[in-house]
C-alpha positions as CSV (number, residue, x, y, z in Angstrom):
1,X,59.0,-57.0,2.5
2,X,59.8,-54.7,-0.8
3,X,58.7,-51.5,-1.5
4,X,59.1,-48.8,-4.5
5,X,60.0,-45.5,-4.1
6,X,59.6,-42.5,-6.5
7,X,61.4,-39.4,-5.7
8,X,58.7,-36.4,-6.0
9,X,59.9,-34.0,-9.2
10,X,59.7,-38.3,-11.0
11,X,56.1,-37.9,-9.4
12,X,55.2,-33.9,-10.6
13,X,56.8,-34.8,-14.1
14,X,54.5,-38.3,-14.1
15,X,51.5,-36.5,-13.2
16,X,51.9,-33.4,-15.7
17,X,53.0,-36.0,-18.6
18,X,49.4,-37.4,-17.9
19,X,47.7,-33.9,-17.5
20,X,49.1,-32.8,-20.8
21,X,47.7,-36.0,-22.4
22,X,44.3,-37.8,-23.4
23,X,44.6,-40.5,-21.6
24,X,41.4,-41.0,-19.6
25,X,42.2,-44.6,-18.0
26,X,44.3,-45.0,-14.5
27,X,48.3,-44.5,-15.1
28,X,50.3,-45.9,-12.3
29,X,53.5,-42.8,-11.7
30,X,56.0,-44.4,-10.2
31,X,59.2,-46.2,-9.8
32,X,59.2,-49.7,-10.5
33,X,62.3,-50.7,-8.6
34,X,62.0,-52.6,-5.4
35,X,64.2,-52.5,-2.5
36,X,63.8,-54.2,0.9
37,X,63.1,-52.4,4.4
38,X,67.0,-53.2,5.2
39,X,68.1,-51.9,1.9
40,X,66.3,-48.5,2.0
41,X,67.6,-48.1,5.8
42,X,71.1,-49.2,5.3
43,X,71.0,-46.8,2.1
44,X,69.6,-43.9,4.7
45,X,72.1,-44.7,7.4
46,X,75.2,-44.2,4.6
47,X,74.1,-41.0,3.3
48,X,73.6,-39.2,6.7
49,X,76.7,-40.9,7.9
50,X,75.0,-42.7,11.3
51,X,75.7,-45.8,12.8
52,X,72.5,-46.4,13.8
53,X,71.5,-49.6,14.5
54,X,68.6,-51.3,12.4
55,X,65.9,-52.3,14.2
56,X,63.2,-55.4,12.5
57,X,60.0,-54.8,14.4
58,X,56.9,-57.4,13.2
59,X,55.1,-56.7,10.5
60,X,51.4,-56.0,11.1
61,X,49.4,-58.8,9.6
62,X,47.7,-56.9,6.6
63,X,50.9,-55.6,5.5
64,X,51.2,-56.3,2.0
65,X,54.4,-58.2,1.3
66,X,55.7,-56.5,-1.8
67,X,54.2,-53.0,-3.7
68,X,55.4,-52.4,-7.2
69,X,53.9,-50.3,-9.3
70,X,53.3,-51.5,-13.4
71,X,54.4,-48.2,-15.4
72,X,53.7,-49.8,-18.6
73,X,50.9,-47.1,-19.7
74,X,52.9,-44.7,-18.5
75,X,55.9,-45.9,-20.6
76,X,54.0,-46.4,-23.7
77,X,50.9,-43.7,-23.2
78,X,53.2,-40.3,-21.7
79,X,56.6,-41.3,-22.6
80,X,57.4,-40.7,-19.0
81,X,59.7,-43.0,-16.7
82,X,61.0,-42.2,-13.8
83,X,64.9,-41.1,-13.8
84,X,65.9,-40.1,-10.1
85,X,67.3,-43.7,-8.4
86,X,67.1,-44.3,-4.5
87,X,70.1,-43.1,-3.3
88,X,69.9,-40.1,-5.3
89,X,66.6,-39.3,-4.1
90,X,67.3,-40.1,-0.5
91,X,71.4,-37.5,-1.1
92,X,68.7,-34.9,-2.1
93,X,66.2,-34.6,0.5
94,X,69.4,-35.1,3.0
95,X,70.7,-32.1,1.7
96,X,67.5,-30.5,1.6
97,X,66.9,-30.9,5.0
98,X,70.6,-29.8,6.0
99,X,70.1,-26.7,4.2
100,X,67.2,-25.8,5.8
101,X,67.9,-26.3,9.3
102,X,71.3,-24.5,9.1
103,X,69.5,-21.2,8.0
104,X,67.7,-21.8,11.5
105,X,70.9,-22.2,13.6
């Protein structure tokens, strides 16, 4: 099982790229790269430092196997591509998250 993920200012930057343009067709905004289920979590589990284990739970039966996004239009219609990988993304909301909850301690 693959996924994509697109870190959200990729997304806002996608979305206004298309809003500031004529294209009148569907765009897919997103990130093209796949990881697996064990990648993302193993990539989660480094950047918050836990040593969690991983658990593999079944998959329900219309689970789609792989999502990808084609960026093509996007690429060649906007000019726009995402630029924030994974980990970064994943460092970010980490520290998001940490910065918030210590102004409520």
């Amino acid at each position: 099982q693959t996924r994509s993920f697109c870190y959200v200012e990729d997304e806002i930057r996608g979305f206004l790229a298309l809003l500031d343009s004529d294209v009148v067709e569907p765009v897919n905004i997103g990130n093209p790269d796949e990881f697996t289920m064990l990648e993302l979590a193993e990539i989660v589990r480094e950047v918050v430092g836990s040593s969690s284990e991983i658990v593999f739970r079944p998959l329900p039966v219309d689970d789609p196997a792989q999502r990808q996004p084609d960026i093509t239009k996007a690429r060649d219609r906007l000019g726009w591509e995402p630029t924030i990988a994974l980990r970064e993304g994943i460092e970010r909301t980490v520290e998001h998250f940490r910065e918030s909850l210590a102004v409520l301690d």
